[in-house]
N, C-alpha and C positions, 0 to 999 in steps of 0.2 A: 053358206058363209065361206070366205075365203078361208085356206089356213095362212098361220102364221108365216111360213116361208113366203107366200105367195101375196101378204100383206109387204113382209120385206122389200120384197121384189118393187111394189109400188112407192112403197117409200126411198127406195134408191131411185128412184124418175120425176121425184121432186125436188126441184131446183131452185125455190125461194120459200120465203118464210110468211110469206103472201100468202100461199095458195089456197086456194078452198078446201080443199083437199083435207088437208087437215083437219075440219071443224069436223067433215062424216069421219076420218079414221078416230075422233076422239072419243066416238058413242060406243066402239069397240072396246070392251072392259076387259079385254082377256090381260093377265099381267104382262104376257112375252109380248103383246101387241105395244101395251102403254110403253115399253122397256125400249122394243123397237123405236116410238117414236121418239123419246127423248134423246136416243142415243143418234138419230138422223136430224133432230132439231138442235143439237150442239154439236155437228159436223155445219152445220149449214152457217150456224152465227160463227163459226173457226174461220168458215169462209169469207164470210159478212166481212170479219174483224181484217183478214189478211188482205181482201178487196181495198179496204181503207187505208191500211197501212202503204200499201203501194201508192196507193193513189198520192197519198202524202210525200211518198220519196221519188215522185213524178214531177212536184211542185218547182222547182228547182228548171230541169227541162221543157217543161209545159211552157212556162212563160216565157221560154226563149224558143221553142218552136210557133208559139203567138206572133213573135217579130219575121219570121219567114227564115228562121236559123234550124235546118233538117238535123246536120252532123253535128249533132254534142259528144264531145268522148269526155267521158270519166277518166280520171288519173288519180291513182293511188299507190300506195308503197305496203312492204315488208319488207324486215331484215334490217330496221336502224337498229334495233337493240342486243343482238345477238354477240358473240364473241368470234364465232366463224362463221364462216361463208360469204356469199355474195349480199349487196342490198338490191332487190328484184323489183321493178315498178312496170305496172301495164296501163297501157291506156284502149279504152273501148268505145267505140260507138255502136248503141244499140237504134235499132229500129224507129221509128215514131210510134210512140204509144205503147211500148215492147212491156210487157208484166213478166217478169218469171219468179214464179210463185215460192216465196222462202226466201230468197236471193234479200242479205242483208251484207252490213259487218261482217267481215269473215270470221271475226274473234267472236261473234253471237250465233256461228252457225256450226250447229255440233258436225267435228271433225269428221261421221261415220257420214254427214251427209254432201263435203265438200267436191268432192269427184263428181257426183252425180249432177249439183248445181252450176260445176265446171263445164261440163258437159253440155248442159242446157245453154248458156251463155254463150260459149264456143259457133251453137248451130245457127243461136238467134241475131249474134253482133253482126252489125255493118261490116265493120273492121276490129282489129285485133293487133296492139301493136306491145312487143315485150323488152324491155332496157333490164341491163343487166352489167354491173359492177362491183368485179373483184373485190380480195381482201386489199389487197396491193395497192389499187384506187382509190378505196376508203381509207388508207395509211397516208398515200398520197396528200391529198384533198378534204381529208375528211368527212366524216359518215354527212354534213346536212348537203356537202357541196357532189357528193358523190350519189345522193340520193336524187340533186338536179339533175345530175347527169345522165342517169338511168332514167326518168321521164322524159329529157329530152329525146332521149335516143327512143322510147315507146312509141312517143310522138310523132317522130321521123318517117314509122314503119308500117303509119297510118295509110291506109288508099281506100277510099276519098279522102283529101285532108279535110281535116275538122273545120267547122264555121265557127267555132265556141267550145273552149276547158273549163268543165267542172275539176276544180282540182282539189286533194284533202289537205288542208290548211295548209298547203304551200301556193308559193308565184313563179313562174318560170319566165326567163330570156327568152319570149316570142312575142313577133308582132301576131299572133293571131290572141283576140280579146279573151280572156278569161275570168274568172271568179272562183276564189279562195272559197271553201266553207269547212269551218270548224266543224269536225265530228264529221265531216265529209261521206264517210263509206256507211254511214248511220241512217245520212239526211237525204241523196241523193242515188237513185237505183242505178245512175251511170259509172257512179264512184263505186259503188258499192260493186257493181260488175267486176271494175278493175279491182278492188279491194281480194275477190277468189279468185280469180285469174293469175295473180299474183304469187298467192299464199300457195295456190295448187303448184303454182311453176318452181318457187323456190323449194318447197316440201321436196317433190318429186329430185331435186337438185343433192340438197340434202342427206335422201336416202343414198343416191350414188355415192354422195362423198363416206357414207357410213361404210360402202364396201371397199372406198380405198384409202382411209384412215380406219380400222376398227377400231373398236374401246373410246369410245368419247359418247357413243350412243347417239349422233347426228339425226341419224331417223325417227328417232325420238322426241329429241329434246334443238332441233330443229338450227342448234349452236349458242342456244342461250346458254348461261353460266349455271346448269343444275349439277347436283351432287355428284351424277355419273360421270359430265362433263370435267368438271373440277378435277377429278379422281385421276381422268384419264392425263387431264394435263399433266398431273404431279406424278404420274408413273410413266406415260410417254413422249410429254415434253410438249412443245409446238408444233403444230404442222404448217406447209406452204397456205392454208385456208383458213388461218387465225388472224386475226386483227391486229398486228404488233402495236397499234397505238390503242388499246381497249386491258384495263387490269380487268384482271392481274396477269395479265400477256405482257402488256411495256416490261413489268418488276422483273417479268421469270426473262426475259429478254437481255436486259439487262445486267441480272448477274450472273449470267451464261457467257456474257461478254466481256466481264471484269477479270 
């Protein structure tokens, strides 16, 4: 009779939930056997499930690779809602048929694992293109008209250019044809590409600004308005990286001014 390690071992080389296999390891009574399999027969439907899920945030590309359309790039954004820093948008085109497994929302995909899925994306895209605009721009222009800006220029830095934008519910100033889709980085694994590509580039942005502003906790709290943030502003004022049209920046602006 085998032992249990060596049942292990068989049940790591099973690869669907098909297989026959399973009926003979089921007449094995031992409990660490049955334990074994359960614990390999809900790795496999983890897999089933995350198979599916992709295959769904395919949907979108698939029917435009159907028309003989190769280059989709994803366009999406970080950084409209912050109080400092840049708004960072990337645009991506992955592969035909490209899966990278986990690759969602960046806001759904736990932060210990965003580097690693950055990563992955990085090796597997076509192209890779990253737009990026100042506090100063966004004071300019404003955050929605400064967020075009930054896709456009993503877009620019595309090579091959794209045949078709998946874009997250925005439309951009180009003749090349796109489609908006609400919840974009959710619905579409090319959005969603751009979606970490983005988050990984501003983050990484952010932590430098944390070494040459300290006390606001940038690294952290990414320039949104949390407590540490707030703190720092009321004890070290603005920085050149602040939003001056975003409260309570305009207020403290303001009566600095008066």
């Amino acid at each position: 009779m085998a032992t249990i390690k060596e049942v292990k071992a068989q049940l790591a080389l099973i690869d669907s939930l098909d297989s026959p296999v399973w009926a003979q390891l089921a007449k094995d009574e031992r409990s660490g056997v049955q334990t074994a399999i359960q614990k390999r027969q809900k790795e496999l439907e983890k897999e089933a499930a995350e198979d599916a899920r992709l295959k769904a945030m395919l949907s979108y590309e698939k029917a435009l690779y159907e028309k003989g359309l190769d280059w989709i790039a994803g366009i999406d954004e970080v950084g409209r809602g912050p109080l400092a820093g840049p708004v960072v948008a990337a645009a991506v085109i992955l592969p035909k048929g490209c899966k990278i497994r986990y690759l969602n929302d960046s806001k759904k995909i736990p932060k210990t694992k965003h580097e690693a899925i950055y990563q992955e994306v990085m090796q597997q895209a076509v192209a890779v293109g990253i737009g990026i605009k100042d506090a100063q721009i966004i004071d300019q222009v404003n955050i929605y008209e400064a967020t075009k800006l930054a896709m456009l220029e993503a877009l620019g830095k595309l090579n091959p250019a794209p045949h078709h934008l998946l874009i997250d519910a925005m439309k951009l100033d180009t003749p090349i044809p796109q489609q908006s889709i609400i919840k974009g980085d959710a619905n579409s694994l090319s959005i969603a590409a751009a979606s970490i590509v983005a988050k990984v580039t501003r983050d990484r942005l952010m932590a430098d600004y944390d070494q040459t502003y300290p006390g606001y906790g940038f690294s952290k709290n990414a320039g949104y308005g949390t407590a540490e943030h707030l703190e720092g502003l009321k004890q070290q004022g603005v920085t050149p990286i602040h939003r001056k049209t975003f409260e309570p920046i305009r207020s403290m602006v303001e009566r600095r001014s008066q």
